[in-house]
C-alpha positions as CSV (number, residue, x, y, z in Angstrom):
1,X,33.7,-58.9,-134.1
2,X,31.5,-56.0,-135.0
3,X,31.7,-54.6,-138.8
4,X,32.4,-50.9,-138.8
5,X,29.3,-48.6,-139.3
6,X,27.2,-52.2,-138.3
7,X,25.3,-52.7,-135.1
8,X,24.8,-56.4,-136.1
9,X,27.6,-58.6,-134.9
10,X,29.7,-60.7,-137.8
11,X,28.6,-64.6,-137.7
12,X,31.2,-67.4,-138.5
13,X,30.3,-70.7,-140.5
14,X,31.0,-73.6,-138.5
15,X,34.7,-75.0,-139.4
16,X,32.6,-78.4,-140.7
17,X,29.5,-78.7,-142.3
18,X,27.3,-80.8,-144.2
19,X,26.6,-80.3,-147.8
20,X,23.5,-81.4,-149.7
21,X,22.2,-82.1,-153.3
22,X,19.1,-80.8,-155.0
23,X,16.7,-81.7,-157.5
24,X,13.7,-81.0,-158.7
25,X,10.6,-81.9,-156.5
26,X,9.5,-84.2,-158.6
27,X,8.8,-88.3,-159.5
28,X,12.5,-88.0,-161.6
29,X,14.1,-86.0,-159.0
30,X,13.0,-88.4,-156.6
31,X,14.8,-91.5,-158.0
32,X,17.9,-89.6,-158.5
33,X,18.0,-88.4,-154.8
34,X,17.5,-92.3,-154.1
35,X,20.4,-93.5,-156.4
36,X,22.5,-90.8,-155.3
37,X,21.5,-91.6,-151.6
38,X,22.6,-95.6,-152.4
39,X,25.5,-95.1,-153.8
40,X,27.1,-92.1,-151.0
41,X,26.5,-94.8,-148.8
42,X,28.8,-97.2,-151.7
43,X,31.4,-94.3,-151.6
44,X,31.5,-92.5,-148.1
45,X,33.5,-96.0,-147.2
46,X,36.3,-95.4,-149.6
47,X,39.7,-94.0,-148.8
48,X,39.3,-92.1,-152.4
49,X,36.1,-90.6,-150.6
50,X,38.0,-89.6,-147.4
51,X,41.4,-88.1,-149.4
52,X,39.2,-86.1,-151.1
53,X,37.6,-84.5,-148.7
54,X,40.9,-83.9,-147.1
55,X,42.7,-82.2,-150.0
56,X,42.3,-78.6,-149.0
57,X,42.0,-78.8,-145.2
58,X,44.5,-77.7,-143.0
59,X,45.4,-79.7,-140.4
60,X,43.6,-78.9,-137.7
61,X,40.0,-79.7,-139.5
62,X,41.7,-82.7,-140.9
63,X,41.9,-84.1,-137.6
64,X,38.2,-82.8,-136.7
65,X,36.9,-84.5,-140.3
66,X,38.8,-87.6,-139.4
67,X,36.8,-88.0,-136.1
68,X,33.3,-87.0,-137.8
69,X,33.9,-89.7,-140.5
70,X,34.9,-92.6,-138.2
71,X,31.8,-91.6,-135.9
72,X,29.5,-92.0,-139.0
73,X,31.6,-94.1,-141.1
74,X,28.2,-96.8,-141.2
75,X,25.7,-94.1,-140.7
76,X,22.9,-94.1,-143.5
């Protein structure tokens, strides 16, 4: 796909992709990144977790988020 008046073609996002959390580089930010770390790895194992991330997807990502999940289900 080329954009009209563009010589740069249009890029897609990948259908999945990870997200991440911030803080500030700092000693505070640092423990929240570790608690917030501990505890994704508390809550990635829930079906609440996995419905959630569900809710908007149609149904051919669902089936491609299913499969990422159970490949990393005991990642850390």
């Amino acid at each position: 796909m080329t954009l009209i008046g563009s010589p740069y073609k249009a890029l897609e996002s990948p259908e999945l992709s990870y997200g991440y959390i911030g803080c500030t580089k700092n000693q505070q930010g640092a423990k929240h990144i570790a608690l917030l770390n501990e505890q994704l790895k508390i809550i990635k194992q829930t079906q609440a977790y996995t419905q959630i991330l569900m809710r908007w997807l149609p149904a051919h990502l669902k089936i491609k988020l299913k499969t990422r999940i159970a490949e990393t289900k005991n990642a850390t």
